[in-house]
N, C-alpha and C positions, 0 to 999 in steps of 0.2 A: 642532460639536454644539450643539444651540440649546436652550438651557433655561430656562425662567421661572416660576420659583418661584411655588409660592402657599401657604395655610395648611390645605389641604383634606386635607394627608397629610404623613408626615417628609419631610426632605429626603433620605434615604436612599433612602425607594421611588420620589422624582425623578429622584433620578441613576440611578436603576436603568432607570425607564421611559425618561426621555432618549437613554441607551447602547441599548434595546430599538428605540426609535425608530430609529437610525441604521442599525441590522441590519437592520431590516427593508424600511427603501427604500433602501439598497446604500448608504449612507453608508459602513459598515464589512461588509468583506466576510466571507464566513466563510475562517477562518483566516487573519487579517490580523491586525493586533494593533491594540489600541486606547491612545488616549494612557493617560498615567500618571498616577497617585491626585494627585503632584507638580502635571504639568501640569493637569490638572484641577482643584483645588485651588486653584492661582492664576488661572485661567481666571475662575470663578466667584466666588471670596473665596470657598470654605467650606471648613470644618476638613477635613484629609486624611482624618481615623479617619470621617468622616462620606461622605466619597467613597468610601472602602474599606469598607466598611459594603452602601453601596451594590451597591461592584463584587463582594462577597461575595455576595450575594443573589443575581447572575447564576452566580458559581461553583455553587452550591448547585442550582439551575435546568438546568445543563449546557448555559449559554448563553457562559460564558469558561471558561477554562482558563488556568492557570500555567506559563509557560515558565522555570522558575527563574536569577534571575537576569539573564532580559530585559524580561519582560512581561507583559502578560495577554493574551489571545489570542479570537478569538471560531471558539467549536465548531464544526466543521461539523454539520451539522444541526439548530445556533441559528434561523435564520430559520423551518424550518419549525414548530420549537419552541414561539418565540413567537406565531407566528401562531394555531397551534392553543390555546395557552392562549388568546389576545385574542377565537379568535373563541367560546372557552366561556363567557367573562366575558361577553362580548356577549350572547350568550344567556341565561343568567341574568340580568345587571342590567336590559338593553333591551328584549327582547323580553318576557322574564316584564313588564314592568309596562307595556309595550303592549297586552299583552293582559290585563291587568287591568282596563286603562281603555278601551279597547274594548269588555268584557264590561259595564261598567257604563254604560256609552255606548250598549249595546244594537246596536253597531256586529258583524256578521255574519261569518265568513271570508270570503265573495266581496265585501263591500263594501271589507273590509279589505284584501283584495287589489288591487281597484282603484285605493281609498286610497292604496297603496302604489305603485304602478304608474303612476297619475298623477305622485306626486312626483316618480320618478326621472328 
């Protein structure tokens, strides 16, 4: 799992987006279990209660689940999960302010589409 911290959000909604990250390009499969707060924890240097923090937020989301006394486990139907929250986010953060600054750009929908459609 590849994570790299920065100052833009806790370390908590990190490790949460990191483990999100793996689920969704098959890193971690659904119902496979993911490492432990433990390993994670030393993996990273960061406090346990700060990993489990984390991996609570996925619980909470019904993107893990508790195997008591083994593990944490990832949901079935996690990936599609995340995807659909990431691609709402997308649209609200990205798209609303592309088309904010389009609108003020005086930039059109067909120009806009082309704009688009050229980049890809």
């Amino acid at each position: 799992m590849k994570l790299i911290l920065n100052d833009n959000e806790p370390i908590f909604i990190q490790i949460a987006k990191a483990i999100e990250d793996e689920i969704i390009s098959d890193g971690i499969m659904e119902n496979k279990q993911i490492p432990s707060t433990t390993e994670l924890s030393k993996l990273y240097k960061i406090n346990p209660a700060t990993i489990l923090k984390g991996v609570n937020l996925l619980v909470e989301k019904n993107i893990l689940y508790k195997k008591r006394g083994i593990g944490m486990f990832v949901c079935e139907g996690a990936k599609k999960i995340i995807s659909e929250n990431r691609k709402e986010n997308f649209k609200k953060v990205y798209i609303s302010e592309l088309l904010k600054e389009a609108k003020k750009l005086g930039i059109d929908k067909a120009e806009l589409l082309e704009i688009i459609n050229k980049s890809l």
